[in-house]
N, C-alpha and C positions, 0 to 999 in steps of 0.2 A: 504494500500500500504506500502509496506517495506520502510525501510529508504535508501536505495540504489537503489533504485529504483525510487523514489523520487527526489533523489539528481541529476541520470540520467538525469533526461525529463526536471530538473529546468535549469541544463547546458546545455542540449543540446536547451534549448528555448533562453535561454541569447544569443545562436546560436547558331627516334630523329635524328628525323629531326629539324636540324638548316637552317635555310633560310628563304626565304620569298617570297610573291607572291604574284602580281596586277594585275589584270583581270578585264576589261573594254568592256563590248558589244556595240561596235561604233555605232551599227543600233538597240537597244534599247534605245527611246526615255526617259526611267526613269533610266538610269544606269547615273552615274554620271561623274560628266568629267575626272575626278581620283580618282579612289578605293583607301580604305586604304591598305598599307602594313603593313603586318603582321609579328610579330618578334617571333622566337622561336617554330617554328612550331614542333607539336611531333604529330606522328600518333601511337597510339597502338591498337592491337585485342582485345576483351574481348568476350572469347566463354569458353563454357566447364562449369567450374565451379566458371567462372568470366565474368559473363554478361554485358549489359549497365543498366539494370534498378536496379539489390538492388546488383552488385558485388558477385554472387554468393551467398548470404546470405540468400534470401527468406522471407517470411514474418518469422518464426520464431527465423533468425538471427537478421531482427530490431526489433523486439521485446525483445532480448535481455539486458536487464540492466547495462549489460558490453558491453565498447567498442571494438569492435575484436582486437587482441591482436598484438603487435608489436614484433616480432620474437627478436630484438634490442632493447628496448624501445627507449635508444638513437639515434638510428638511423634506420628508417624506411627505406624500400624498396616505391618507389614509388607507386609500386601496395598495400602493404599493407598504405598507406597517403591515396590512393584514397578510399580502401575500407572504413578506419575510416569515413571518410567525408562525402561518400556516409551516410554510418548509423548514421552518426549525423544530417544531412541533411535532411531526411526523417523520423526521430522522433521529430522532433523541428517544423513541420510543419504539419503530420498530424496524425491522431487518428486512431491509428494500435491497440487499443485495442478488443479483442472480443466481437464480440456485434457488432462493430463501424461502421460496415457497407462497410469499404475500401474493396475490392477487392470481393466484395458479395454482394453487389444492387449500388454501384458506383464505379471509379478506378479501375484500376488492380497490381496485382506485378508477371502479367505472366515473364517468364527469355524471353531477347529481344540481341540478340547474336549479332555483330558486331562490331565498328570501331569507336574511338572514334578520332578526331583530335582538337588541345588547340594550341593557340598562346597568345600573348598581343596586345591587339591594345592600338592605342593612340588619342584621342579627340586632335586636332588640337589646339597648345597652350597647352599642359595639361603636366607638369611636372613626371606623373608619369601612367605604363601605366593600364591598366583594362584589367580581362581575360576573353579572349573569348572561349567556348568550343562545340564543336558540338558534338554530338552523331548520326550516321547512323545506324542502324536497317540490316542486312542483307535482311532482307522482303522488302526492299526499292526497289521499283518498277521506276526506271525512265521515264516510259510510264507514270506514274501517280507522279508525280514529286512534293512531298509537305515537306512543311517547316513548325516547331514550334517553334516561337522565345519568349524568356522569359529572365527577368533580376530577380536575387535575390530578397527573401523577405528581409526585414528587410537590415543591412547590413553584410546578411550570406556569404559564400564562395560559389564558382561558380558552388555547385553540389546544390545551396540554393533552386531550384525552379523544381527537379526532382521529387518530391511527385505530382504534378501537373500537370506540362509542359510535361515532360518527361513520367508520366505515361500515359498519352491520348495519348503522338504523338506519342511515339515507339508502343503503344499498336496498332494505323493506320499505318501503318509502315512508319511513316513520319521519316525524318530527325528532332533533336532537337538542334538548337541553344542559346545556356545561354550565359551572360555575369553577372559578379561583379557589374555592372556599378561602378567601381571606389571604391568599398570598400573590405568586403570580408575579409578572415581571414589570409591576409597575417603579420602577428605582425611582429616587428623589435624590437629586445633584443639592447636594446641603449648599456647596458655596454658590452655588449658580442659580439658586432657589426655583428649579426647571423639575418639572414632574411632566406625566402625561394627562391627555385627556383620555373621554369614553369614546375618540376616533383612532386611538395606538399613537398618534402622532406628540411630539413633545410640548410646552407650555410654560409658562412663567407664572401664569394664575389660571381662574376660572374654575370649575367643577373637574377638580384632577381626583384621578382614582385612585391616588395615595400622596397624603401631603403632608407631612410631620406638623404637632403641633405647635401653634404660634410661636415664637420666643428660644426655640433650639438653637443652642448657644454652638451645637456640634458640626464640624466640616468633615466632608467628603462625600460618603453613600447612604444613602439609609432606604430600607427597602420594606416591605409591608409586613412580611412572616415574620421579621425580626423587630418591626419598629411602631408595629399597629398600637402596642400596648391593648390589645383586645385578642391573645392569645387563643387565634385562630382553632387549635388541634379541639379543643373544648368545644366548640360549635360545627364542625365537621357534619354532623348530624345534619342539621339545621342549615347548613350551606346549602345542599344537595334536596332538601324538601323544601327550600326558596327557590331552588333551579327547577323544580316539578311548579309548582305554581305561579313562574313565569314563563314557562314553558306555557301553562293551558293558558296565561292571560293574552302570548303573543297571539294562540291561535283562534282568541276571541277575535283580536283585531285581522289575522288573518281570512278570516272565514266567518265575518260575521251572520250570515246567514246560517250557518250553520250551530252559535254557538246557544246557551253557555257548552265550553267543552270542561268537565271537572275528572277527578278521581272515578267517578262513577261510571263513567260513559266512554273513558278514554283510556284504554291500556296501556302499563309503563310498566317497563324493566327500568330497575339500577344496574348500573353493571361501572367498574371502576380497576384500578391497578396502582396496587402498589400504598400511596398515599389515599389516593381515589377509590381504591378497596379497602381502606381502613373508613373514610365517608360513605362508604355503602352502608358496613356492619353498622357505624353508629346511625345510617339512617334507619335502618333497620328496625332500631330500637322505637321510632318516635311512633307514637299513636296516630292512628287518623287514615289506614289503609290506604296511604300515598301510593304504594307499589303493589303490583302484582307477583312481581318476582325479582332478585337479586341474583347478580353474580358477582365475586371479589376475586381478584387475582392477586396473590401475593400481597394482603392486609398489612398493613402499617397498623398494628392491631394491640393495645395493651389491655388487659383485666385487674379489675381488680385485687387485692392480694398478693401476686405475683408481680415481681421485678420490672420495672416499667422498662421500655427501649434503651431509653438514654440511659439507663443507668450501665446497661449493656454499649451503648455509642461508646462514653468515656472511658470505660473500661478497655473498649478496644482500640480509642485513638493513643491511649498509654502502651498495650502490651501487643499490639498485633503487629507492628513493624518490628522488633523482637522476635516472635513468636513464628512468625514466617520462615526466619531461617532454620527451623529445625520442621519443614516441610518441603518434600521434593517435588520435583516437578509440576513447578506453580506456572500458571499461563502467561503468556506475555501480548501486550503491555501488562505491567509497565515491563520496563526493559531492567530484565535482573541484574545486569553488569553493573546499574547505575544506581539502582535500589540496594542493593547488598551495603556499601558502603555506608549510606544512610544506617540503615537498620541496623546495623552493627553499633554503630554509636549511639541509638537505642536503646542495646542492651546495655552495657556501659553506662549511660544514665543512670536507668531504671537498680540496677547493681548500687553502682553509687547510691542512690534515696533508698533503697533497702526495700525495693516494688519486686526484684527476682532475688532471685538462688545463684552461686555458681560461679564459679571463678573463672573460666572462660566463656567465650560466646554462644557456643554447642549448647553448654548446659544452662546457662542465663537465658537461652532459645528455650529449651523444654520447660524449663520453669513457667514463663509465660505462657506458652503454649498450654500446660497441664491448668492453669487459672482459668484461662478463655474455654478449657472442656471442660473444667468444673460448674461454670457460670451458663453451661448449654450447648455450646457451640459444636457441631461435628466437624471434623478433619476435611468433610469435603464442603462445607460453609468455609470453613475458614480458606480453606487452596482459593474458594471464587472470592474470599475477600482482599486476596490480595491487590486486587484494583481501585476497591476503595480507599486502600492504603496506600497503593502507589500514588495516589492524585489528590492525598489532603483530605479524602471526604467526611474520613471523621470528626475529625476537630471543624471543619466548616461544619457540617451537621449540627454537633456538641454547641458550638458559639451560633447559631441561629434558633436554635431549640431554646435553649437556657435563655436565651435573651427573652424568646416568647412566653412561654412557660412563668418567667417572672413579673412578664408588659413591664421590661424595660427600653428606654426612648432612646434614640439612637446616642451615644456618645456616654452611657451611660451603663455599659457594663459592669458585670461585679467582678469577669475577669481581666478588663482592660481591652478588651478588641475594638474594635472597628475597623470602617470597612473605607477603602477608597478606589479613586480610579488610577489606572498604571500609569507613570510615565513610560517615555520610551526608554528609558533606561532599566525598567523594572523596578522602582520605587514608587512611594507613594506622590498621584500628583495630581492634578486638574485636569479634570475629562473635557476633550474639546466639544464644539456643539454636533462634528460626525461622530462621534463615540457614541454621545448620550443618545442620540437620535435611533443610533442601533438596539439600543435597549430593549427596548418595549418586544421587538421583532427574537433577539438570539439570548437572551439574557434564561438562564434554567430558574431562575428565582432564589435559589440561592449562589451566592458569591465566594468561589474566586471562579472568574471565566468572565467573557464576553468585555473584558479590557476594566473588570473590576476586582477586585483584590483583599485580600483578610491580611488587617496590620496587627500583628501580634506585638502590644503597647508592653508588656513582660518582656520583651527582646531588649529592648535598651535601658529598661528599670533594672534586671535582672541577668547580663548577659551571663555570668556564671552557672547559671539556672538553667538549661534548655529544657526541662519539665514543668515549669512555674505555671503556666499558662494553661497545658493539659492538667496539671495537679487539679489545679482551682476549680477547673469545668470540674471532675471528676470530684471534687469535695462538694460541688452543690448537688451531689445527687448521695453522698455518703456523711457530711459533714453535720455541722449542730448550729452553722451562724444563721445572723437574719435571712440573711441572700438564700442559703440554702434552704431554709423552711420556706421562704418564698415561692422560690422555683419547685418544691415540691410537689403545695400546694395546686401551683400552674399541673404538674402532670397529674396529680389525683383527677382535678377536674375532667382531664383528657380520656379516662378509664373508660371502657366500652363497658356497657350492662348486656344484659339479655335479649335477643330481639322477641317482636312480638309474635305469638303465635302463630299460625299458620299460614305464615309469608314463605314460600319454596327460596330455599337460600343456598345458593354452590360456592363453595369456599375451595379456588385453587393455588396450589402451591409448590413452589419447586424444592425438594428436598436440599439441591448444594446451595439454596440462596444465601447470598452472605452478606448482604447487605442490611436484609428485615429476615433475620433466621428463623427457619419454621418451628423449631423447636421452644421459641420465646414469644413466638403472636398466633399463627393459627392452630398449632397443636393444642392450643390454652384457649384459644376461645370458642371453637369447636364441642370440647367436652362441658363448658359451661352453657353453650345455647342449649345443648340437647339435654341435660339437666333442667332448663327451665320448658322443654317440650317442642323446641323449633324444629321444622320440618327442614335436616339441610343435609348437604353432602358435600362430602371432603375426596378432591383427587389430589392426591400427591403425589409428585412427579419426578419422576430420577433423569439423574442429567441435566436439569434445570436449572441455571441460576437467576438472578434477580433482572438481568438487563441485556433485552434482545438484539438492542444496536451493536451490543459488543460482535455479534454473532460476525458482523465484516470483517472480523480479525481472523484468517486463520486459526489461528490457534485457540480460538474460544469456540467457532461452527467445528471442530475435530474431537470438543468434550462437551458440549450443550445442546440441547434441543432449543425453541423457543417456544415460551409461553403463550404467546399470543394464540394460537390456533386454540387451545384447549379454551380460552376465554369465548372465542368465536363460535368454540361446539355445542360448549355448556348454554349460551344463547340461544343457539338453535334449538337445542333439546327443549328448554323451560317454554320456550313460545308455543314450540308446536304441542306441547301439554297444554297451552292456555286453549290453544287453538282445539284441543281436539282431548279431553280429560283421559279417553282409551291411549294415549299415548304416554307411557312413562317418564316420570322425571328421571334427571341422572340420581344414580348411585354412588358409595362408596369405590373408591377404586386407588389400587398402588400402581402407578402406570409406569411399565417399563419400556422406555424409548431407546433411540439410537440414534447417537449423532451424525449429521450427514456427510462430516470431513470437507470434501472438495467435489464428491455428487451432489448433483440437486437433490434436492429434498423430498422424498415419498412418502403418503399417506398412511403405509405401514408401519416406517420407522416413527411417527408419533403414537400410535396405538390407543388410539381416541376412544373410549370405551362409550358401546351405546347407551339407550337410556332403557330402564325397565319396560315391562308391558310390549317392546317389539316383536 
């Protein structure tokens, strides 16, 4: 693979009408007592040779290594924000390479012509608000009246979950409802007082979709999941049942002759990945028979009782670069030649603070190593996490979590971080106005990537220290200060409960994932839904790890399968249940796959298991 090419998929993985409108069905017994109102409402067409599914682009526009091109750099057209987004969106999440199997034995990226309408909603209390966006399909049949509601992976921008959501439901000609849930790629340039608006394009004021509050004394980046102070992870639920009921409001205004369209009348799957499957389960949970049916892929998913993520994130951004080396044949990227070195000085650290065992590196290796299998982790979770440790993702994870978790304001960490933009030297320095403008379009939502950057402020307090910084993350989820019962607090709130009864729920999951480990989110929440009686099924899936774009890496298509297709089966299965009740839901299943090396990809080797009743 080229070196720009490379660099592409590593950034795009890091990630008008004004008014408003509440529509209430008095004699639907699940409509709620008051709809939210929606602010900033924009309706535009996309037909010709600007659709809803890839913007006119086609599979070999997102295949592209270059981002489609800003006519301005500095200053995009709204249509040109969306197109970038779209194509960043859809290579950060799935495996468009040939062979890969997308749109030739799973997905599609047939062109899906119609209507897109976007507003902000706002979670009741929540200082800052979250985008909602729907997509209608001109094929939308209102005789057959369906909904696909989805929240971002990771904390992508709101086109995050169109490689998924969006390719199933436009390809049924359903209606597609996305929302942010609260984070997303809205950045705010501190010194340049520049955000976005609800058209992707940048701004100096006006109704911006993320704007820190008045009086921030802090310079550089500050970004929503980290700077809302309305600790997003907590209302995940509640993102994704505000994206269902702007979902039915756009199709009021779509189809007024035809509406009201409510819960009752209009069938809707959740279906989500990743982060966006951790906002399925909690939607799960909310009363009011919003969904007919769910599907999660790989849940970002904690329970009560049990060890929350982060406590696991920290843990790992301390011991897993250590830990690694007492594991062979780990995938490349990153590039081991260059990683060893690092890691090694790791161990050494960690030795020195008295975190391992061991007098030399081997054995300071298994020490940590034996901690991270103590704490859950299997041997082939951890081989796939070596990517998130070649590229920082822990500690970026750790310092974006912990900031939210506590609703701390930008410049205002308990461990010293912030975030800014690169100079060309690799220091920290002031984003030009083509940088910032890129944002909204390539930006993964969390920071370092897309020419913005995590300044670890313990570096020049502490240079003796090179742990100070991961310590501190890792004592706000172990420690006794205010900050740490702070941020606890923030994760208690985040805890998934039990969904409500008899909503069909498929929970999939890759058994080598290493980034949201199966053994610490769906294997725990699983045996507590069905505990409280929820009707769901679990495939867990060998050869799997967390992230399908790696799959263009040699060396990751030769030991993984990809996720996506099982998410796209288990869709099918649940519909055509709804469709036809003599048709089985899926089942239980341990799915043993095969990875497809350097053949294309065949239906066998993923071993899609049917659904009962066939």
């Amino acid at each position: 693979m080229n070196t720009s090419r490379r660099a592409s998929l590593l950034c795009a993985m890091l990630p008008i009408f004004a008014g408003s409108i509440s529509v209430a069905d008095a004699a639907d017994p699940r409509a709620p007592a008051a709809a939210p109102v929606f602010e900033q409402w924009r309706e535009t067409p996309h037909r010709g040779g600007d659709d809803l599914m890839t913007a006119g682009l086609g599979l070999a526009g997102l295949r592209a290594s270059v981002a489609p091109a800003f006519a301005n750099p500095a200053s995009p057209t709204a249509g040109e924000a969306r197109r970038r987004a779209i194509w960043s969106s859809w290579r950060g999440i799935a495996d468009l390479t040939p062979g890969g199997g997308f749109g030739e034995i799973y997905g599609t990226l047939q062109s899906a012509p119609g209507r897109e309408f976007s507003a902000y909603g706002r979670i009741p209390g929540a200082s800052q608000p979250h985008r909602v966006l729907v997509q209608i399909p001109d094929n939308f049949d209102p005789a057959r009246r369906c909904l696909v509601a989805t929240a971002s992976s990771g904390s992508r921008g709101i086109y995050g979950a169109i490689s998924v959501a969006g390719s199933w439901g436009l390809a049924h000609g359903c209606a597609v409802a996305y929302t942010d849930k609260g984070a997303g790629s809205d950045y705010y340039d501190l010194d340049a007082g520049t955000g976005f608006q609800a058209d992707g394009t940048p701004a100096a004021d006006g109704a911006l979709a993320f704007a820190p509050a008045k009086g921030t004394a802090a310079h550089g980046v500050a970004f929503k999941h980290a700077h809302s102070g309305d600790n997003p992870e907590a209302d995940w639920g509640q993102h994704l049942v505000q994206a269902v009921q702007f979902g039915l409001q756009a199709l009021d205004r779509a189809y007024p002759q035809s509406a009201p369209f409510t819960p009752a009348n209009t069938r809707t799957l959740g279906v989500g990945v990743s982060n966006g499957g951790g906002a399925v389960l909690r939607a799960a949970e909310i009363e009011g028979n919003w969904f007919d049916a769910m599907v999660a892929g790989e849940p970002n998913v904690s329970v009560a009782g049990a060890a929350p993520l982060y406590d696991f994130v920290t843990q790992a951004a301390l011991l897993m670069p250590c830990a690694l080396l007492a594991v062979d044949d780990l995938p490349q990227p990153p590039v081991q030649a260059q990683a060893r070195p690092v890691w090694t000085q790791q161990c050494a650290a960690l030795r020195t603070a008295g975190l391992v065992q061991g007098e030399d590196t081997q054995a300071q290796a298994h020490s940590a190593r034996e901690q991270l299998a103590k704490a859950g982790l299997s041997e082939g979770a951890l081989r796939a996490g070596a990517f998130s440790t070649g590229f920082d993702l822990w500690r970026a994870i750790a310092v974006t979590y912990a900031s939210a978790y506590g609703g701390y304001a930008a410049g205002q960490h308990p461990c010293g971080y912030t975030f800014s933009a690169t100079a060309a030297d690799g220091k920290p320095g002031t984003a030009s106005a083509e940088l910032r403008a890129s944002w909204w379009g390539e930006a993964g939502g969390i920071p370092p990537g897309s020419g913005v950057m995590l300044v670890d402020g313990n570096a020049a307090q502490a240079p003796n220290d090179p742990l100070r910084g991961l310590s501190c993350l890792r004592s706000l989820s172990t420690g006794d200060s205010a900050d740490a019962k702070r941020v606890r607090a923030g994760i208690a709130r985040a805890a998934a409960k039990a969904p409500r009864t008899g909503l069909p729920i498929v929970v999939i999951h890759g058994i080598d994932d290493g980034l949201v480990p199966i053994s610490l989110t769906s294997d725990r929440y699983v045996p507590l839904a069905r505990a409280a009686g929820a009707q769901i099924a679990y495939w867990r899936l060998t050869n799997a790890q967390h992230f399908d774009s790696l799959l263009a890496f040699p060396d990751y298509r030769k030991r993984y399968v990809p996720l996506l297709p099982y998410l796209f089966a288990a869709m099918d299965q649940v519909w055509n249940h709804l469709e036809d009740p003599a048709r089985g839901l899926p089942q239980d299943a341990l799915i043993q796959t095969t990875p497809r090396a350097e053949a294309p990809l065949q239906p066998a080797q993923l071993s899609i298991p049917s659904a009962s009743g066939r």
